[in-house]
C-alpha positions in Angstrom: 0.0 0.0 0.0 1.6 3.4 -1.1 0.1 6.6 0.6 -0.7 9.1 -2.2 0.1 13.2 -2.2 0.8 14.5 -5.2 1.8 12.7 -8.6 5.7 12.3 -8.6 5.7 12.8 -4.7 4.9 9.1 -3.1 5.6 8.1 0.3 5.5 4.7 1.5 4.3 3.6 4.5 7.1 1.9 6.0 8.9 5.8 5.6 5.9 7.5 7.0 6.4 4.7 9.7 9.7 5.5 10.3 9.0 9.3 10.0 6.5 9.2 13.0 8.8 7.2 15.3 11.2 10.4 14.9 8.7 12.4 16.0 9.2 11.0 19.1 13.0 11.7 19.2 13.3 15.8 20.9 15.3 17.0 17.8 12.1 15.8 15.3 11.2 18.8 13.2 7.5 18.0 13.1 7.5 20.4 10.0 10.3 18.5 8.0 7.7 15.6 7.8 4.4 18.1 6.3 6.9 20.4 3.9 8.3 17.4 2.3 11.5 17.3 3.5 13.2 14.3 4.2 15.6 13.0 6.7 18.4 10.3 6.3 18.2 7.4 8.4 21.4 7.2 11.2 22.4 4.8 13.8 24.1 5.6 16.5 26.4 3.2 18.8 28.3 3.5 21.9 31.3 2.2 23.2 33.4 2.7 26.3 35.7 6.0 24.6 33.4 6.9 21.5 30.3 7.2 20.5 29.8 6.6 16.6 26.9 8.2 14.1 26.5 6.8 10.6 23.6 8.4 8.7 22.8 6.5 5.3 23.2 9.9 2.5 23.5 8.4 -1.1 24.2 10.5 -3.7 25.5 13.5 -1.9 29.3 14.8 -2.7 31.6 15.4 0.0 31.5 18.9 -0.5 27.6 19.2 0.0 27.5 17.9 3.5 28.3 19.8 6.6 28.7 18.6 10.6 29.0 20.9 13.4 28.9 20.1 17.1 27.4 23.0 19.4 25.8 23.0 22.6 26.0 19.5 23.1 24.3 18.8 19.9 25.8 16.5 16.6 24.2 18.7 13.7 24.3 17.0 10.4 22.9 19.2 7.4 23.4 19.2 3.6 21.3 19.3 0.3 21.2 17.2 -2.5 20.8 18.6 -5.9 17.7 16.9 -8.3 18.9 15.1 -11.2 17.1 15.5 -14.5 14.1 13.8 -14.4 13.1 9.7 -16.1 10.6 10.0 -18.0 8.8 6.5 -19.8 6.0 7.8 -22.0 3.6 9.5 -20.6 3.6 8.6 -17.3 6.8 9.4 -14.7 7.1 8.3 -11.3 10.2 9.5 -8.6 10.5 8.4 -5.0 13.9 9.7 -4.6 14.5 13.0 -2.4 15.8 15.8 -3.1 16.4 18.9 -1.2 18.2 20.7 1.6 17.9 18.3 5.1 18.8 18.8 8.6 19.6 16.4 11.1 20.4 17.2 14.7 21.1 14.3 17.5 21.8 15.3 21.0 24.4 14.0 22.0 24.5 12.4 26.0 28.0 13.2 27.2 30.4 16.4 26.0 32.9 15.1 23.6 36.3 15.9 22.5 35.2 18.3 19.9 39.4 18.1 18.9 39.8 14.7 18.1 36.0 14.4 16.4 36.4 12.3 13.1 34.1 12.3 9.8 34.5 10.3 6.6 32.2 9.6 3.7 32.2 6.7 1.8 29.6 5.0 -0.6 27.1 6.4 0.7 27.6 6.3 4.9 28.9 9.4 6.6 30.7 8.0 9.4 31.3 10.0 12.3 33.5 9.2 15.3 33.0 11.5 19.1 35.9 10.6 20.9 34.3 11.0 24.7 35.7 13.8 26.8 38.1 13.1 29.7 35.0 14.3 31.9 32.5 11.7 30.4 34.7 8.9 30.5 34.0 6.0 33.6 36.4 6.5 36.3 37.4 3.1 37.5 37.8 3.5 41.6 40.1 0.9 44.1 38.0 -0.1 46.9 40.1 0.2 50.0 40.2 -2.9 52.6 40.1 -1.9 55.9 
């Protein structure tokens, strides 16, 4: 079942789904999802020094994508440009997304804004948030007595 709009400007449901589960996350822009804006789908994964974003961005350039970290926030943010369009007789169809996006992940330590890491590659922006020395686990000795 495909939820209708506009010709050329489907949605399915299992990206509406995944749409309104983001509106649960605080950074959701409620009006990303009525303006037709798009957001790329990320994972994020801690370990014990780092935490580690990958956000799934195909057909972007380097150049068009831009990360920033401020007030405790990972903001990822780019645009990507519309290709001319397929056309097959008189009918055309395009599901792809194009457009300027926005995509901004609190993060739940402070990080080592320094040693932060970002690398594209087919597709997968991978960023890397070294933890600060702050929000790292202290191991403590328990004295004997």
């Amino acid at each position: 079942m495909r939820l209708m709009r506009k010709p050329g400007s489907e949605m399915s449901l299992s990206r509406l789904r995944n749409q309104l589960d983001q509106m649960f996350e605080p950074d959701f822009a409620l009006s990303d999802l009525f303006n037709g804006g798009w957001m790329p789908a990320i994972d994020v994964m801690e370990s014990k020094d780092k935490l580690t974003v990958k956000a799934e961005l195909p057909g972007f350039k380097r150049e068009d994508l831009d990360v920033s970290v401020h007030e405790n926030n990972l903001v990822i943010s780019g645009e990507r440009k519309t290709e001319d369009e397929q056309k097959e007789a008189e009918f055309y169809r395009s599901e792809r997304f194009y457009g300027r996006f926005q995509r901004s992940i609190s993060l739940p330590y402070s990080v080592d804004t320094g040693k932060i890491d970002a690398r594209y590659r087919d597709g997968v922006l991978t960023i890397t948030l070294p933890k600060s020395e702050q929000a790292k686990a202290k191991q403590i000795q328990v004295a004997a007595d």
